[in-house]
C-alpha positions in Angstrom: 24.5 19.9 -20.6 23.8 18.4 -17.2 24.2 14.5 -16.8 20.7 12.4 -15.6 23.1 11.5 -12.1 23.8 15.2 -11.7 20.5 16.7 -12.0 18.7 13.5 -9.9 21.0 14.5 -6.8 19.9 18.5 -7.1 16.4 16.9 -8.3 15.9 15.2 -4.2 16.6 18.2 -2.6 13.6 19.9 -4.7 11.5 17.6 -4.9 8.5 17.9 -2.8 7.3 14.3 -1.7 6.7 12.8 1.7 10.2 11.3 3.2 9.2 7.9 2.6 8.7 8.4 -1.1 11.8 9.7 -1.3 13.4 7.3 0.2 12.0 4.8 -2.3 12.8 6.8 -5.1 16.4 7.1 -4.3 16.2 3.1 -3.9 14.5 2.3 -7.1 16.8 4.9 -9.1 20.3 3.9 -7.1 18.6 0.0 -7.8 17.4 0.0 -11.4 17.9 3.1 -13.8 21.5 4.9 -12.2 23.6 2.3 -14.6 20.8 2.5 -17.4 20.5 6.3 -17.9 22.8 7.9 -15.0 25.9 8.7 -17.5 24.2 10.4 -19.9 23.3 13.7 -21.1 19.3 14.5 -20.2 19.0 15.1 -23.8 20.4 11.8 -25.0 18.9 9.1 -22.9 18.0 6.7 -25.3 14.5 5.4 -24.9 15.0 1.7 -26.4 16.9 1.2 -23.3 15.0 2.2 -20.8 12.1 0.0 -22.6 14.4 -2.8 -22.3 15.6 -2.0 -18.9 11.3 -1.8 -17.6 10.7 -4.8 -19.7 12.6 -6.9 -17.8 11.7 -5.5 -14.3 8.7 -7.7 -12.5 5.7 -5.5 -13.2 5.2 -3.7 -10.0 8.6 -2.5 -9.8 8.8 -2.0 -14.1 5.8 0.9 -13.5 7.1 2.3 -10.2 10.3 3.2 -12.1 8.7 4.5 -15.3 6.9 6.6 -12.7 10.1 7.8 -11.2 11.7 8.3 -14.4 8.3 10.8 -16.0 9.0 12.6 -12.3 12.9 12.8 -13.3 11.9 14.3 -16.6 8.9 16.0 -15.6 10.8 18.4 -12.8 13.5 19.1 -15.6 11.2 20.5 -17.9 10.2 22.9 -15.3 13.7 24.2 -14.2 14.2 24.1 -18.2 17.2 21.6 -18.0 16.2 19.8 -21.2 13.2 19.3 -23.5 13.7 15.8 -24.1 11.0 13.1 -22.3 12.2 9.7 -23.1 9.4 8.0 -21.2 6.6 9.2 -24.2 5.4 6.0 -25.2 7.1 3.3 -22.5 5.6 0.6 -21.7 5.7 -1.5 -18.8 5.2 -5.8 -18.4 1.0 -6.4 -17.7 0.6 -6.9 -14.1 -1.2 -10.3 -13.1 -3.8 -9.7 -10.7 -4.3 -12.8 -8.5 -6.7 -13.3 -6.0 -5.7 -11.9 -2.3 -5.8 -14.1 0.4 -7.0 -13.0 3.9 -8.4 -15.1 7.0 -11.5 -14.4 8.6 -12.0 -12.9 11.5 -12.8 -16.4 13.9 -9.8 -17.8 11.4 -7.0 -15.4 13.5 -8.8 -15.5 16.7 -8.6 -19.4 16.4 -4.9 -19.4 15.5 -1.7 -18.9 17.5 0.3 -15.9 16.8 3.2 -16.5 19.3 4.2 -13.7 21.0 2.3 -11.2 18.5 -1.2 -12.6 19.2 -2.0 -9.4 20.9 -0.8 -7.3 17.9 -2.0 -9.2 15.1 -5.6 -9.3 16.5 -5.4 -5.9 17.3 -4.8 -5.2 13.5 -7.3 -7.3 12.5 -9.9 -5.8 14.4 -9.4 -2.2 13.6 -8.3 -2.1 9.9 -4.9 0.4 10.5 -2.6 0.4 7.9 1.2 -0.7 9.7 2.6 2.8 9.4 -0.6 3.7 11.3 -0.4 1.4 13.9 3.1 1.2 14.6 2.4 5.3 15.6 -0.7 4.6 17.9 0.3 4.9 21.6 -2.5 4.6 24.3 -3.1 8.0 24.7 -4.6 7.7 21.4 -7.2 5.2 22.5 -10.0 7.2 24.8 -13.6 7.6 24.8 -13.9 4.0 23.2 -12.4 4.9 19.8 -8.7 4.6 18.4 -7.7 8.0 16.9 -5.5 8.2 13.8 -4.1 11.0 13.2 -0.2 10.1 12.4 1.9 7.3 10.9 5.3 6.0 11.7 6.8 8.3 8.8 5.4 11.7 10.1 1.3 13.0 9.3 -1.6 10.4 7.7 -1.0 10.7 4.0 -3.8 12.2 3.2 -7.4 14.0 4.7 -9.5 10.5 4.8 -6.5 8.6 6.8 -7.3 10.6 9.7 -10.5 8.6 11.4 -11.5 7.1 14.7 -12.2 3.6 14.6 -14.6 2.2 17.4 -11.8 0.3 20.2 -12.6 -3.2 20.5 -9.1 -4.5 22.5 -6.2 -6.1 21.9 -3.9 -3.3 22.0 -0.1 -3.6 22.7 2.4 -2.0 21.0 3.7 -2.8 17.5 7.6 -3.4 17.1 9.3 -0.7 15.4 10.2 -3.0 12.1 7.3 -4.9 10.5 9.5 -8.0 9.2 9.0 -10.4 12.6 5.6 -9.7 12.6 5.6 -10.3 8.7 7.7 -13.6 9.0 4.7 -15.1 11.6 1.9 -13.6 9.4 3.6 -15.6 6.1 3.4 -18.6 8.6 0.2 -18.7 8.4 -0.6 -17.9 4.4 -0.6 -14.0 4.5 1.2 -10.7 5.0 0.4 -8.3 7.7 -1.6 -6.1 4.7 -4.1 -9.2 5.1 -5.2 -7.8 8.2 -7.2 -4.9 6.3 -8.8 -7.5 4.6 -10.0 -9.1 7.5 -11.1 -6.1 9.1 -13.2 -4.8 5.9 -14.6 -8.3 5.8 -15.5 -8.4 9.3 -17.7 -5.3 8.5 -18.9 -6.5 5.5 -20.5 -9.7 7.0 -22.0 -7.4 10.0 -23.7 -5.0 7.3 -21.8 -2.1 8.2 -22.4 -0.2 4.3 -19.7 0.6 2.4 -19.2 4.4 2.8 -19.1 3.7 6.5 -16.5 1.3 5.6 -15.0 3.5 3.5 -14.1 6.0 6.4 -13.5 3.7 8.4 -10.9 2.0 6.7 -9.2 5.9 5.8 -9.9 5.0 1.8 -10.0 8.7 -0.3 -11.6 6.5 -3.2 -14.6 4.3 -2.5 -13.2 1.7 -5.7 -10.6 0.5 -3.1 -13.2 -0.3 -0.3 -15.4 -1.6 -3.1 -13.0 -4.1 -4.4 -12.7 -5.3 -0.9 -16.3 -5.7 -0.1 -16.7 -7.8 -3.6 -14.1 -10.6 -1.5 -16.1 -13.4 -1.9 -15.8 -17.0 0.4 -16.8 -20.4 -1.1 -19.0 -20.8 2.0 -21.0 -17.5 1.0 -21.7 -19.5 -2.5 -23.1 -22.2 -0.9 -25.1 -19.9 1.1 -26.4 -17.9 -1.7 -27.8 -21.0 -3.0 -29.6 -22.0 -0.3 -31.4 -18.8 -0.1 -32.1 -18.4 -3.5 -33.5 -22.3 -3.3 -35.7 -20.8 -0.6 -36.8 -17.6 -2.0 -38.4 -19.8 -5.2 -39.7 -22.4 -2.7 
């Protein structure tokens, strides 16, 4: 019988994901569950553990490895390795969904950026993800429209990814590793996934509708551009009021 270590090593050379998945696979199994389940037998993995092991794993990371470890199990069931599936019935820590912050458009044109001003507005006026931008070169800016078509780790994950966004300046290229840039966005209260935000709600506020967001953004489900367009400021409150007042007037 083939230990869990044994088959995961033959398991990433089968195992047809996109490199950076992978690559966090191999992190989150070498990271969390190789001391948990790695010695034994596929067939003896004990479940209580790995429920214990998940439970105390922050809840992102607790349902990215139960997701690894049904993928572990799932792929040896097909090469008929083993039966067993200890994840039936797992469960991972709720996750607490707090509210996202983002600045507005005006809010990072106002504000310093040091030396990624250029960058930073050039994200937050075109809505690419970082693997997106981090691959745009100017040859990919023509006709006034940025063209995605690739990402740092190799092709846009998926059909809706690949867009043209109208150009509206601001480009320079992005450094090859996020973290400086991430390190002056969390200077000023956000992370450099913010930037999305600020870009769907800069369409939002000019009426652009949602399914033009939605492709414009590179969402494959509308829910996700939806969720963003329901971003709410206290100053649209206000103004709500105001024209309700004067609708009843």
């Amino acid at each position: 019988m083939m230990l869990v270590s044994e088959w995961v090593e033959t398991l990433w050379t089968v195992l047809n994901v996109r490199p950076k998945t992978l690559q966090n696979y191999k992190h989150q199994y070498r990271r969390y569950l190789k001391d948990v389940m790695g010695s034994y037998e596929l067939d003896l993995v004990k479940p209580v553990e790995l429920q214990q092991c998940l439970l105390a794993l922050p809840p992102q990371t607790s349902r990215h490895c139960l997701m690894l470890i049904k993928t572990i199990y799932r792929e040896a069931n097909l090469y008929g390795h083993t039966k067993a599936n200890p994840s039936i019935g797992l469960k991972t820590p709720q996750i607490q969904l707090s509210e996202k912050k983002f600045l507005t458009w005006d809010e990072v044109n106002s504000r310093s950026w040091g030396r990624y001003d250029e960058q930073i507005r050039f994200l937050a006026l075109h809505g690419l993800r970082w693997s997106e931008a981090v691959a745009i070169t100017e040859s990919d800016i023509r006709d006034g429209f940025v063209y995605v078509s690739k990402s740092v780790y190799g092709p846009c994950k998926s059909k809706s990814s690949i867009r043209k966004v109208p150009y509206l300046g601001h480009f320079s290229p992005l450094p090859v590793s996020y973290k400086p840039m991430q390190k002056c966005a969390n200077t000023h209260g956000v992370t450099i996934h913010s930037f999305r935000r600020t870009y769907a709600y800069l369409l939002k506020t000019q009426g652009i509708h949602v399914t033009t967001a939605q492709r414009l953004l590179g969402h494959s489900d509308p829910m996700m551009t939806l969720k963003v367009y329901t971003s709410v400021l206290d100053s649209e409150i206000d103004d709500a009021g105001e024209l309700l007042l004067r609708a009843i007037s």
